[in-house]
N, C-alpha and C positions, 0 to 999 in steps of 0.2 A: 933769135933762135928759141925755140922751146926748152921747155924744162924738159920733155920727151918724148922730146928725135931723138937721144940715146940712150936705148932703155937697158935694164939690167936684168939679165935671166936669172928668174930665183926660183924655190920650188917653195909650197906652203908645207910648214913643217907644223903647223899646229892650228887646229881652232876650236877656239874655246868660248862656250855659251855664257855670259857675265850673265844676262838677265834675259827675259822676257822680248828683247828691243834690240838688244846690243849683241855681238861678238865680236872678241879678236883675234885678229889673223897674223899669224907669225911668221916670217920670210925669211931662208937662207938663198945663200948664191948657190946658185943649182952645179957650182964648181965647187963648193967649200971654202972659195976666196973669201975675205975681209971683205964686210959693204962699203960703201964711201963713208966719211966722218960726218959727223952733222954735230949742231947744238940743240937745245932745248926749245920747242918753237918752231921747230922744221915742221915740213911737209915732205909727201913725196906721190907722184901721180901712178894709180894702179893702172893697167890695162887691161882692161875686162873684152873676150873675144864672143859674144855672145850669138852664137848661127853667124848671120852673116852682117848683125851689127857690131860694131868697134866701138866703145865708150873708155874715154880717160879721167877717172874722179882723183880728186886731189883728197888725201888723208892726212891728220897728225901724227906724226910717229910719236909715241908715248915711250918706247924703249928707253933704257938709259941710252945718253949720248958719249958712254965710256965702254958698253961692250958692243960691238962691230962685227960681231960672229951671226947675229940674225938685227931684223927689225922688226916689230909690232905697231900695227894700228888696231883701231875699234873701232866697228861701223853699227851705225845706228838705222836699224829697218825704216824704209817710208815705202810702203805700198802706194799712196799718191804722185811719185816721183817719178822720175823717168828711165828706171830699172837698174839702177845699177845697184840701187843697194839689196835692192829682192836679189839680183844676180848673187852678189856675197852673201848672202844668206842662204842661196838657195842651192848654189851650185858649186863656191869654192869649198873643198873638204882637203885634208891635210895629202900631201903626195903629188899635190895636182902645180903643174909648171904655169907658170905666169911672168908677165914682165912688168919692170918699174922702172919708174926717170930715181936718178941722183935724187937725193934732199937739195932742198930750195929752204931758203927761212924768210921768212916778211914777219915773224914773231920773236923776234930774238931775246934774249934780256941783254939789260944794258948793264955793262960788267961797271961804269960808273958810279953807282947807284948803290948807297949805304944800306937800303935796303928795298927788297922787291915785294909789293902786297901786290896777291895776287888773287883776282875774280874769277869766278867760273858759274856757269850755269848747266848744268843738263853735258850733252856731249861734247860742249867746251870746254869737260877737264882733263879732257885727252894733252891737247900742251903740254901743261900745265905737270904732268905727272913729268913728263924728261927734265922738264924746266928746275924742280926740285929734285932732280937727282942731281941734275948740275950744279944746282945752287946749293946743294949739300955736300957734292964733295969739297966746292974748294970754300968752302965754309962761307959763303954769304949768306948774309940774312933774311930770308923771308918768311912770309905766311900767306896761308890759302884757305879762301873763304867760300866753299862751294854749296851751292845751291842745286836741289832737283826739288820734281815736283811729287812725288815719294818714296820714303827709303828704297821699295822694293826695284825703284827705276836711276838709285843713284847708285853706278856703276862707281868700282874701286874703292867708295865712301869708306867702309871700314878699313880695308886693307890702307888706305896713307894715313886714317887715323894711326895704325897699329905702326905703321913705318917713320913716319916725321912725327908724330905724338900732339903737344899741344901748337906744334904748328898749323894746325890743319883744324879749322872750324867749320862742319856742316850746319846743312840748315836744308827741312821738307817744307814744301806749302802746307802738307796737310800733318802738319806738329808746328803751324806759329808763322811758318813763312822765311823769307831772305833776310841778311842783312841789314840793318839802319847805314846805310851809305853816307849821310852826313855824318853821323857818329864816326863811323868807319874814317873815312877819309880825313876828317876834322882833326883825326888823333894820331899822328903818325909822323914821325921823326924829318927833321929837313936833311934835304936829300933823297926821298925815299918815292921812286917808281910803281904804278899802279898797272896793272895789265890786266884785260878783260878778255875773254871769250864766252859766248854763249848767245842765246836768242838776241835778237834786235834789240828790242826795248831793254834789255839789261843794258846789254853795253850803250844806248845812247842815255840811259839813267845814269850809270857811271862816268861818263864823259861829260855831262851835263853837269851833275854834281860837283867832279873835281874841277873842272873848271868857273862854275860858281863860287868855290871856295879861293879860289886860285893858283891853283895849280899850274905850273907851265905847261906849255903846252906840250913841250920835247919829254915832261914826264910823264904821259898818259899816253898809253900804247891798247890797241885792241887790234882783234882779227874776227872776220868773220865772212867765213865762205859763205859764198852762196852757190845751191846747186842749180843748173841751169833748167827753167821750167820749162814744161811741157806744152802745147798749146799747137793751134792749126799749122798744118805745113806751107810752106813759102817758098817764093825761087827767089834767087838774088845774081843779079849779072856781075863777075869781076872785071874790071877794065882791063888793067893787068894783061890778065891772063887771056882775055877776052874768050869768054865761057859762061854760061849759065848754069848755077848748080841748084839743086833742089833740098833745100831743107825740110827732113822728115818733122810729123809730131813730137817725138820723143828723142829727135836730136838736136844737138845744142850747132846755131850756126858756124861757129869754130870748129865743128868734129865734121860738119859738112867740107868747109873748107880745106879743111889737111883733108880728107877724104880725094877731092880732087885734087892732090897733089902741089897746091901752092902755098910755099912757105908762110909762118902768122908766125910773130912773137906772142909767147905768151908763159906764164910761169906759174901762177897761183889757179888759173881756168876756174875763178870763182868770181871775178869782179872786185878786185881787189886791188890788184899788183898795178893794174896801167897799161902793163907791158902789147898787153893786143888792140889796144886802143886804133881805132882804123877811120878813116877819113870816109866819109859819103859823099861821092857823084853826086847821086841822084834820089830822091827819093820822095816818090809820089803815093804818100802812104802815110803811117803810122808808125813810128818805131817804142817799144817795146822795153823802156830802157830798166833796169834789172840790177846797175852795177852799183858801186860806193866810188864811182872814183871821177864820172862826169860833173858839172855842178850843174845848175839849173839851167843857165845860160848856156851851156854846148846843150844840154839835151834838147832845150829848146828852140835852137836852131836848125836842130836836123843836121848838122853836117859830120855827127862824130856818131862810134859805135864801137859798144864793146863788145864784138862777136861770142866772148866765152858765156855771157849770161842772157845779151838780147834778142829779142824777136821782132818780126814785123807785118805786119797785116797793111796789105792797100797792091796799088797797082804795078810799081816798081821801084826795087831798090838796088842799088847800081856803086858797089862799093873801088876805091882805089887800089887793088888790091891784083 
């Protein structure tokens, strides 16, 4: 089942311009109900109705995960993308009704954990911000060490300085740069969980790292969507259903799929989670593969695909589905 086939009707009660790049969108239930409960580390998929295109992006809810009267995400502009964040930019303004799946978490904290250090770069400290509301109320330990690439592009930077105080360490490229990661990670109490979000090369710096030093592997947690790319249109036959659908440029073959109406698991629609992992028939072509969760051997086979982030170019791909 997807994270959302049952979406929640909410109306945007506020949006507010952080920077140059960023705005947050803030959601009530378009009834005044309670939203569902979430932790720190959630996600939740917006549904953007754009003419006669339909797109689902998966957001962090940054909200605290203690008040349940609205939710907040922040989206980060990419004019190179495949519109959905120009869409939130461009067309959601406060009043305006929309729907959303439940929270989903693949980013949790691990309440085991003496204490939580916590990475961020750029728009991965959207988490990051619930995560320490959580972890402040019931008084765990942590600290957050965020990273952008200049103050005027690092979103909430002052405000969790002014909130959690010396918990909270920034850091610009263009005042000296990120953190020493081996220092960092080298100096930190046993027992103590590392969590990353942010561009690629952060988080496989930080994984690499702590696992260099030795780190287990059960303490080293990251997340990282990916938004599904752009690139030429293609058809794909499902056995299944026995149907040929047409994936457009700027749609992701998962939105193609529920489009014609046949059910796809899927939770995270970033290449993350697993969960839409789909078997290939056939496939006389090229696939495209996009995700974190194949290893080199499926991909290399050809016989696997993650429709929420891949593509395919060639003659015929022919999925179980």
């Amino acid at each position: 089942m997807s994270a959302s086939d049952h979406l929640i009707p909410v109306v945007v009660s506020k949006v507010v311009e952080v920077n140059s790049i960023i705005k947050r969108f803030e959601f009530k239930h378009i009834h005044g109900n309670e939203l569902p409960a979430f932790s720190g580390g959630a996600h939740i998929v917006v549904e953007m109705l754009d003419g006669s295109t339909k797109r689902k992006n998966a957001y962090s809810l940054m909200s605290s995960p203690f008040e349940r009267g609205q939710y907040a995400i922040s989206v980060r502009r990419d004019d190179d993308g495949r519109g959905g964040s120009k869409f939130m930019h461009e067309k959601v303004e406060a009043g305006m009704k929309m729907n959303i799946s439940a929270p989903v978490n693949l980013f949790s904290l691990d309440l085991r954990a003496r204490k939580h250090l916590m990475i961020a770069g750029g728009i991965g400290i959207t988490p990051f911000i619930a995560q320490m509301a959580q972890a402040s109320e019931l008084g765990a330990p942590f600290e957050l060490h965020y990273a952008a690439r200049t103050a005027a592009q690092a979103a909430y930077m002052d405000s969790l300085q002014d909130r959690f105080g010396d918990n909270v360490t920034c850091y610009c490229d263009d005042a000296g740069g990120g953190p020493d990661l081996a220092e960092l990670l080298s100096d930190q109490p046993l027992g103590t969980h590392v969590y990353v979000c942010g561009p690629k090369g952060m988080i496989e710096a930080v994984v690499k790292t702590a696992t260099d030093l030795g780190w287990p592997a059960a303490h080293i947690h990251f997340e990282h969507f990916l938004s599904p790319p752009v690139g030429q249109a293609f058809s794909v036959h499902l056995a299944k259903a026995g149907i040929d659908i047409a994936v457009g440029p700027e749609q992701s073959l998962l939105e193609a799929i529920e489009a014609s109406g046949t059910p796809v698991n899927c939770l995270c629609r970033g290449g993350a989670c697993g969960q839409c992992e789909t078997r290939v028939v056939t496939c006389d072509g090229d696939i495209a593969h996009n995700d974190h969760w194949l290893d080199d051997d499926q991909r290399a086979s050809k016989q696997f695909i993650m429709p929420c982030v891949s593509r395919f170019r060639g003659e015929r791909l022919e999925l179980d589905l």
